[in-house]
N, C-alpha and C positions, 0 to 999 in steps of 0.2 A: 673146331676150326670154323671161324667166322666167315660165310661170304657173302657180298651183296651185290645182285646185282639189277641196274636201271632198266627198265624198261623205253625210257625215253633219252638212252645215249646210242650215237651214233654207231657206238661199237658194238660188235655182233656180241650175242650171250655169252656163246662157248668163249671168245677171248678175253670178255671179263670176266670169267671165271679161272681162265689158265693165266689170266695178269696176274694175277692177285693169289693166285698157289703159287706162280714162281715166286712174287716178289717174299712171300714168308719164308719160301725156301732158301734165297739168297738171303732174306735180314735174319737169318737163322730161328726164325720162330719151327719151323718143320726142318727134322734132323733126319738122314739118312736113314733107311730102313723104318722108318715112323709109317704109319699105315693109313692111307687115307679112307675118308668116307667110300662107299659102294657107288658106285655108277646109279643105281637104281635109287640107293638112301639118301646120297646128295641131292639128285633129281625130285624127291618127293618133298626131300628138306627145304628148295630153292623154288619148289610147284613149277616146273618147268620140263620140258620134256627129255626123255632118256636117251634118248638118240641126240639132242642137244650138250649134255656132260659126257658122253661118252666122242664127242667129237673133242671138245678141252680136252680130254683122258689122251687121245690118241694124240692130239697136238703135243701135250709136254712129254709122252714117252716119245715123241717121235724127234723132240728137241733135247732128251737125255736127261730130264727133270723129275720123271718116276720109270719106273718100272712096273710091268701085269703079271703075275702069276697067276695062270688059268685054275680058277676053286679057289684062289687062296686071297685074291685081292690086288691094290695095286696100294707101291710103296712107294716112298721118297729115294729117288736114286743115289749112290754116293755122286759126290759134288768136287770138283778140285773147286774150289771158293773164288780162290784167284783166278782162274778161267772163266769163272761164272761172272767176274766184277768186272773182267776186261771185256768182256760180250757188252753189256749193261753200258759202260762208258762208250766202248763205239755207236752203238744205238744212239747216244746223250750226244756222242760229238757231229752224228749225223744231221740229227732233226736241229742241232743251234747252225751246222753249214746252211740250212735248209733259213733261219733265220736272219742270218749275217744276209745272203744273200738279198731275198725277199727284201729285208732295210735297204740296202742298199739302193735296190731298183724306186722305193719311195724316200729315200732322200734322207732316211734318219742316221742320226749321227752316234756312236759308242754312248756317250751319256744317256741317250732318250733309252734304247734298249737295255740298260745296265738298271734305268730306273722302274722301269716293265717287268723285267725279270727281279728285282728286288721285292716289286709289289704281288706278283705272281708267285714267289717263293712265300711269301706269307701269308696268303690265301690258300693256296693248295695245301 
């Protein structure tokens, strides 16, 4: 399991670490019952601190994304897919309300954002 995370992004560690375990769990790269790295192994693996992955840890069980079994580790939780895609899409449809808006108060028009958004989808 790949992860990377910035030190010079705005977003706090623990959340780039549980972005990026959910998003493999929903693109299906991590399947149900799959066993993730140790709290402690990840932590040494990423040189960062344990009390900082074990905050991710507690974020996605606490969002239904793995599971802890005390001794034995923590797992990939089962998933309904479809409940997990429809989360993911409201999230998507928030943050572009959050965009339509914003345009609007500076004056842009469908076209200028549709051309943003095309140059942004190929960058990212």
């Amino acid at each position: 399991m790949k992860i990377i995370v910035s030190n010079s992004s705005n977003e706090p560690i623990y959340e780039q670490i549980s972005k990026q375990i959910k998003g493999m769990i929903l693109k299906g790269e991590l399947n149900e019952g799959d066993l993730l790295p140790s709290i402690r192994g990840l932590a040494k693996d990423l040189q960062i601190s344990v009390i900082t992955t074990k905050r991710a840890y507690d974020e996605l069980e606490k969002e239904g994304f793995i599971e802890t079994m005390q001794g034995k580790g923590s797992y990939v939780a089962g998933q309904n897919k479809e409940l997990m895609r429809e989360k993911k899409l409201k999230i998507i449809e928030e943050k572009l309300a959050e965009v339509v808006e914003e345009s609007k108060l500076l004056g842009l028009n469908y076209e200028e954002i549709e051309e943003m958004l095309k140059i942004l989808f190929q960058e990212v």
